[in-house]
VOBA-1610 file (N, C-alpha, C; in pm, whole numbers, padded with zeros to 5 digits, always signed):
BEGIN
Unk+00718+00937-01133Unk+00688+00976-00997Unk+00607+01105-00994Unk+00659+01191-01074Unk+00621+01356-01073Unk+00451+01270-01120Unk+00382+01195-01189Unk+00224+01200-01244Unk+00170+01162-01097Unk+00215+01086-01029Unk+00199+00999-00913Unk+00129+01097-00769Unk+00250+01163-00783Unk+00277+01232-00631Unk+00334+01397-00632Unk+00346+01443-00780Unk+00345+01581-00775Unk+00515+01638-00776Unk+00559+01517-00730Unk+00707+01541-00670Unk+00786+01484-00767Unk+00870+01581-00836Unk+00984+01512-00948Unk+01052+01424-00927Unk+01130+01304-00954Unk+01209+01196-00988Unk+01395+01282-00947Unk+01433+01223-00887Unk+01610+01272-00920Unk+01677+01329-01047Unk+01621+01253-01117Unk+01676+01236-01297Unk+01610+01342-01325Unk+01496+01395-01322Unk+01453+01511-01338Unk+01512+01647-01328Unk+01546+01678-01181Unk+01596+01755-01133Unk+01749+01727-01148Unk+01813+01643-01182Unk+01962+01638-01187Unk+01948+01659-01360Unk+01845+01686-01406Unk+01860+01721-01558Unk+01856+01902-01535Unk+01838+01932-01477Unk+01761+02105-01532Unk+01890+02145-01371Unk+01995+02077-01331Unk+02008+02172-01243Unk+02156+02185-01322Unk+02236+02322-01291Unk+02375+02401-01295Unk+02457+02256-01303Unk+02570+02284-01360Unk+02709+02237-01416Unk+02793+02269-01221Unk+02842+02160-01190Unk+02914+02255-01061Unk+02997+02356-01075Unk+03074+02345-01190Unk+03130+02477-01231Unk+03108+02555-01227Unk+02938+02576-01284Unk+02849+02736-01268Unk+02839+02764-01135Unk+02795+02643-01056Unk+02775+02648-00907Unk+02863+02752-00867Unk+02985+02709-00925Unk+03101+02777-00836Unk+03124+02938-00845Unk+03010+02968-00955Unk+03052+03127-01038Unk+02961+03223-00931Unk+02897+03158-00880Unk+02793+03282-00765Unk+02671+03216-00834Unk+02541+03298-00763Unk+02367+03289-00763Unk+02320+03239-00926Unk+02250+03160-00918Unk+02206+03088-01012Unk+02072+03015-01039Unk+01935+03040-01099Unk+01837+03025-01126Unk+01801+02858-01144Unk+01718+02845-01033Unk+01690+02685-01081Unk+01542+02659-01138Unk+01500+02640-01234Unk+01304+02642-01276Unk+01308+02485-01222Unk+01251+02424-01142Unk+01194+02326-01108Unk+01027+02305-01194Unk+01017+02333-01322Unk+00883+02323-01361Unk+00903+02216-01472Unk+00809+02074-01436Unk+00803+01969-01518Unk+00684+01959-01571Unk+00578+02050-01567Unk+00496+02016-01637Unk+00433+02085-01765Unk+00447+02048-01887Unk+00397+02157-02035Unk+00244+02183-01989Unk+00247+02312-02012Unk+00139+02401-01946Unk+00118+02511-02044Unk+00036+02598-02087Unk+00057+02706-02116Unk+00113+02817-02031Unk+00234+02854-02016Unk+00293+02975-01934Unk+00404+03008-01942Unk+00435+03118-01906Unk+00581+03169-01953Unk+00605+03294-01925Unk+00602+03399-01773Unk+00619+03469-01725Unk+00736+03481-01688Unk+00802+03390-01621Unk+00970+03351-01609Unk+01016+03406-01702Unk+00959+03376-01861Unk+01086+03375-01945Unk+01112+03570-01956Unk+00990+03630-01937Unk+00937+03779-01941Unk+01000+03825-01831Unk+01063+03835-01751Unk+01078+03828-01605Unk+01228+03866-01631Unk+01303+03800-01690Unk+01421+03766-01719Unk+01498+03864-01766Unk+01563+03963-01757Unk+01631+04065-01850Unk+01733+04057-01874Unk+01782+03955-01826Unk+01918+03858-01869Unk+01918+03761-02014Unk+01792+03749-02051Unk+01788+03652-02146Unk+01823+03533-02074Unk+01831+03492-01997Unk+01948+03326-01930Unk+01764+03246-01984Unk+01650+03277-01915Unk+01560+03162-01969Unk+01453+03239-02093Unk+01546+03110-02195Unk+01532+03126-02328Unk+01363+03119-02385Unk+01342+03220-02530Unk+01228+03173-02549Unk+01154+03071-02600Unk+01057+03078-02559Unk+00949+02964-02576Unk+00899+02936-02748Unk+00963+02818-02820Unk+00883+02803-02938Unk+00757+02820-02937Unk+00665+02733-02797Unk+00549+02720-02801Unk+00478+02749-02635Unk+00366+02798-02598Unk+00381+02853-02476Unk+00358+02738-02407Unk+00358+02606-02444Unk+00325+02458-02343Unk+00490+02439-02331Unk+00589+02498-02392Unk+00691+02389-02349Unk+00742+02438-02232Unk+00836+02342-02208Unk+00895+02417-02039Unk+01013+02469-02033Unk+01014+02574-01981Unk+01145+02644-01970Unk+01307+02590-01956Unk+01335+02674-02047Unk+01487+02650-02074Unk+01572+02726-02024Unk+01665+02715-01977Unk+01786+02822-01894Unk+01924+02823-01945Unk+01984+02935-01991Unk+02114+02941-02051Unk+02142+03002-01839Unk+02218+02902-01826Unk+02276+02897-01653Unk+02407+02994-01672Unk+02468+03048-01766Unk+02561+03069-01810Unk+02549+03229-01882Unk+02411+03289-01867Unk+02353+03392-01890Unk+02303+03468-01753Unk+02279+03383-01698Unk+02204+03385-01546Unk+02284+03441-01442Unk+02257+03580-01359Unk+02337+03654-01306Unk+02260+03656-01102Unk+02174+03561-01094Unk+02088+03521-01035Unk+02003+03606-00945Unk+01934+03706-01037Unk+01876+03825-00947Unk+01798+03747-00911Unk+01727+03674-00942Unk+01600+03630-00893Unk+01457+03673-00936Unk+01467+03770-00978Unk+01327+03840-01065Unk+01204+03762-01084Unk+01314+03621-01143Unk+01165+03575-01179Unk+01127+03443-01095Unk+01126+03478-00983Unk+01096+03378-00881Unk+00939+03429-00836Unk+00925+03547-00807Unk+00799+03632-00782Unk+00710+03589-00945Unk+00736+03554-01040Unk+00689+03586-01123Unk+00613+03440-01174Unk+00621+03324-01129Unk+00604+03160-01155Unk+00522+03140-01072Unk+00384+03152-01092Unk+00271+03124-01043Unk+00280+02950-00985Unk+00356+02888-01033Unk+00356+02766-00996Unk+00477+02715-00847Unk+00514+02843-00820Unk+00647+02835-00723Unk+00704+02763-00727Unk+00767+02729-00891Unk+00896+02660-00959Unk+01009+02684-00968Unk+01031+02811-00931Unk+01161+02876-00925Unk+01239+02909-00813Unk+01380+02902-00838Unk+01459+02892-00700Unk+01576+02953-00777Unk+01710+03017-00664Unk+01802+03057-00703Unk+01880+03041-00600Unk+02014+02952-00601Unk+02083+02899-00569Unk+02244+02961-00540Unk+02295+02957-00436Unk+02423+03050-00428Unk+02518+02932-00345Unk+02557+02863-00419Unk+02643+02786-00371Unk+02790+02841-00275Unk+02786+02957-00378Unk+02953+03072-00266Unk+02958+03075-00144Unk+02839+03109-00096Unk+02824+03229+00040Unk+02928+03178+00109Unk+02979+03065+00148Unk+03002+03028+00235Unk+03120+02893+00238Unk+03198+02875+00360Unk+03238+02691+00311Unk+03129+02655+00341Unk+03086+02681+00480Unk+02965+02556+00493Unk+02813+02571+00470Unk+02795+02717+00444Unk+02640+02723+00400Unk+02608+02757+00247Unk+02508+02780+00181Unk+02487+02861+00062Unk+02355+02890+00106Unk+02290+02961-00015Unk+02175+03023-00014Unk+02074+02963-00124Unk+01972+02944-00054Unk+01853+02941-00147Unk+01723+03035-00136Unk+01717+03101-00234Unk+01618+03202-00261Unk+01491+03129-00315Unk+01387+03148-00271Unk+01241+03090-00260Unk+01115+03194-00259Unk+01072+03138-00319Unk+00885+03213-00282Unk+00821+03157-00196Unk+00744+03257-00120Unk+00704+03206+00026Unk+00558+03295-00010Unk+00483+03195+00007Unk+00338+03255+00015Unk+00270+03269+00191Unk+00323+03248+00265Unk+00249+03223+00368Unk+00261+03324+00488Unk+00161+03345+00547Unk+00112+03454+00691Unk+00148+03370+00822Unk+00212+03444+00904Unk+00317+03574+00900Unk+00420+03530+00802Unk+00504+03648+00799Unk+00635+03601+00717Unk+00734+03598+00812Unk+00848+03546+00810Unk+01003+03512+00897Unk+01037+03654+00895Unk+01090+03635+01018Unk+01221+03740+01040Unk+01371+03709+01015Unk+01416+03801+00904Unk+01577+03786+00918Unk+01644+03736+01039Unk+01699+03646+01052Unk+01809+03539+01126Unk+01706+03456+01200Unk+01583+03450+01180Unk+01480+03334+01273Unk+01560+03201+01204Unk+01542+03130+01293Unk+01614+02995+01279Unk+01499+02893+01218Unk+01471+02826+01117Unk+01374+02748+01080Unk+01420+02586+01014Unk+01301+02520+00998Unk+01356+02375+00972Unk+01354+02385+00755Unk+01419+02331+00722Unk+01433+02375+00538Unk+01373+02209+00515Unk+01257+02230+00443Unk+01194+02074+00380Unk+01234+02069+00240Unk+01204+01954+00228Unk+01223+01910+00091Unk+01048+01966+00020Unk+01087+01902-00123Unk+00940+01913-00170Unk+00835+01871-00152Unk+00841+01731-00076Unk+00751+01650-00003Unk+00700+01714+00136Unk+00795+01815+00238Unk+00752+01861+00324Unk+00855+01798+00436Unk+00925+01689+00397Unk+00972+01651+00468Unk+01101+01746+00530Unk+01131+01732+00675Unk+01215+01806+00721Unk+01341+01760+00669Unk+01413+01872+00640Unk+01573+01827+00597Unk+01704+01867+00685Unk+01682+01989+00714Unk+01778+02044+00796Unk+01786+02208+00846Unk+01818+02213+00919Unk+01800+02393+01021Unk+01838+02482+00913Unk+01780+02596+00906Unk+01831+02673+00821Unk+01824+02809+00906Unk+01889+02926+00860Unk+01849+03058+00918Unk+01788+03155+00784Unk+01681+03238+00817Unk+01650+03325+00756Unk+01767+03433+00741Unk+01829+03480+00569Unk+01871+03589+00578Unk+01824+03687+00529Unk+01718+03670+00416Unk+01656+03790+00401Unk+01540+03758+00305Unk+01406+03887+00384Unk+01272+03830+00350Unk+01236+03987+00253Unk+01209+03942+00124Unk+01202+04039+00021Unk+01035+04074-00026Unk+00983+04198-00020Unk+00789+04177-00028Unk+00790+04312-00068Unk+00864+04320-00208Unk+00816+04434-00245Unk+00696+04434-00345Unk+00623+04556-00412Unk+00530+04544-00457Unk+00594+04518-00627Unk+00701+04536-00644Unk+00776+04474-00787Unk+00784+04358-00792Unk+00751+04263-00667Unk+00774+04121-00667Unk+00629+04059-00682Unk+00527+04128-00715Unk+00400+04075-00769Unk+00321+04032-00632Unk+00356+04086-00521Unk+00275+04059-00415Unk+00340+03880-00369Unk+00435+03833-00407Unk+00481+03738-00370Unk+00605+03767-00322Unk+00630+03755-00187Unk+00736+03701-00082Unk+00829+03637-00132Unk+00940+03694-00145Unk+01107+03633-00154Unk+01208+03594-00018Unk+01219+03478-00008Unk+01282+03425+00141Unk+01412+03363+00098Unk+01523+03426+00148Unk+01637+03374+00129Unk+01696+03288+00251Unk+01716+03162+00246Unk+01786+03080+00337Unk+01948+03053+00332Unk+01992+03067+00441Unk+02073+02976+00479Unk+02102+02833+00475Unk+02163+02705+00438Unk+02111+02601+00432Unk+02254+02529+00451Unk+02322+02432+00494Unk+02431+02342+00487Unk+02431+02327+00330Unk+02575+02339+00302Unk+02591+02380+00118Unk+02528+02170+00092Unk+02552+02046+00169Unk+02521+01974+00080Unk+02338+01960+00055Unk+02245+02049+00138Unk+02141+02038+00103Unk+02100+02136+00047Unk+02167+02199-00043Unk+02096+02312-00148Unk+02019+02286-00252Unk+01999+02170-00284Unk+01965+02106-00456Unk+01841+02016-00393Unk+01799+02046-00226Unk+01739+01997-00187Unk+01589+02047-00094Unk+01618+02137+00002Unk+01573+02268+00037Unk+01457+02328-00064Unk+01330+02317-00030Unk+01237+02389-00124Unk+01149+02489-00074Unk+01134+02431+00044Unk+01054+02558+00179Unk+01092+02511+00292Unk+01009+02609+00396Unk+01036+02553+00520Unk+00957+02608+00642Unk+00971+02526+00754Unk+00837+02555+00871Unk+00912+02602+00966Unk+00841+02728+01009Unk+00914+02817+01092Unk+00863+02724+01220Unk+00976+02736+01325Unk+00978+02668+01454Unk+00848+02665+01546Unk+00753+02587+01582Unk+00657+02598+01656Unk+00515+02600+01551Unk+00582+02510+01424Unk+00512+02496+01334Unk+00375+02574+01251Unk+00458+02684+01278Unk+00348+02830+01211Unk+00447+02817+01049
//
C-alpha cells in the first residue's frame, strides 16, 4: 500500500508501534518512517539512546520504546514528519499526541480542531494543548493534541475548524 499511495499498511504500523504495557508507562516515541533513505537525524536528536544506531544510513530507524522517556526532541528533527509521541496516561478518556505542524497560522492552546488520519481523512475532535516553536526545535512547530485515547495510533494531523 505504502508504494501505492504513500500511506502505510496496518501491519506496518502495528509493527513499529509500543507494547501496551509501555503505553501504560507515560509519553512514548512513535517513527512512522517506512522508507530506506539516507537519513538519520532522529537517531542524533535522541539523548536517550531509545532510537538506536544506524548500521547503515539507508536503514530505518529502530526504537528501544523502553529507553524512550518521550521528550520529543526528535520530532522537530525528521525532515520527513515521521515522528510522533504518544501519551496514552493523560487521561481515562483522552491521551496525547505530539506532532510536527508545518503550517501558517499556528493553533491556539485549547482551539478545538478535527485530528485526521494520514490520508487526511477526518477522525475525530481534538483540542489543542500545547503549541511548541522554539528556535531549538529547528524552526519546526510542535503541536500537542488531545485525542479520544482509542484514536491515538491513529491521529497524524489535523484541520483547524473553518478549514485553515
Amino acid at each position: 500500500m505504502l508504494e501505492k499511495t504513500g500511506v502505510p499498511d496496518p501491519e506496518q504500523v502495528k509493527d513499529i508501534t509500543p507494547s501496551e504495557e509501555r503505553l501504560q508507562k507515560g509519553p512514548v516515541v512513535i517513527v512512522e518512517c517506512f522508507q530506506n533513505i539516507p537519513c538519520d537525524p532522529c537517531r542524533h536528536a535522541c539523548r536517550q539512546g531509545a532510537i538506536k544506531e544506524f548500521e547503515d544510513i539507508n536503514d530505518l530507524p529502530e526504537v528501544d520504546h523502553d529507553l524512550c522517556n518521550g521528550c520529543g526532541l526528535c520530532i522537530s528533527e525528521c525532515p520527513g514528519l515521521a515522528i510522533f509521541v504518544i501519551d496514552a496516561t493523560y487521561s481515562e478518556e483522552e491521551g496525547l499526541v505530539k506532532m510536527p505542524y508545518e503550517y501558517l497560522p499556528l493553533p491556539e492552546e485549547n482551539e478545538e480542531v478535527t485530528g485526521t488520519d494520514t490520508e487526511g481523512r477526518p477522525i475525530c475532535s481534538a483540542r489543542v494543548i500545547k503549541v511548541q516553536n522554539a528556535k531549538a526545535l529547528d524552526r519546526t512547530p510542535v503541536v500537542t493534541l488531545a485525542v479520544p485515547r482509542q484514536h491515538l495510533m491513529k491521529v497524524r494531523s489535523f484541520v483547524r475548524k473553518g478549514g485553515e
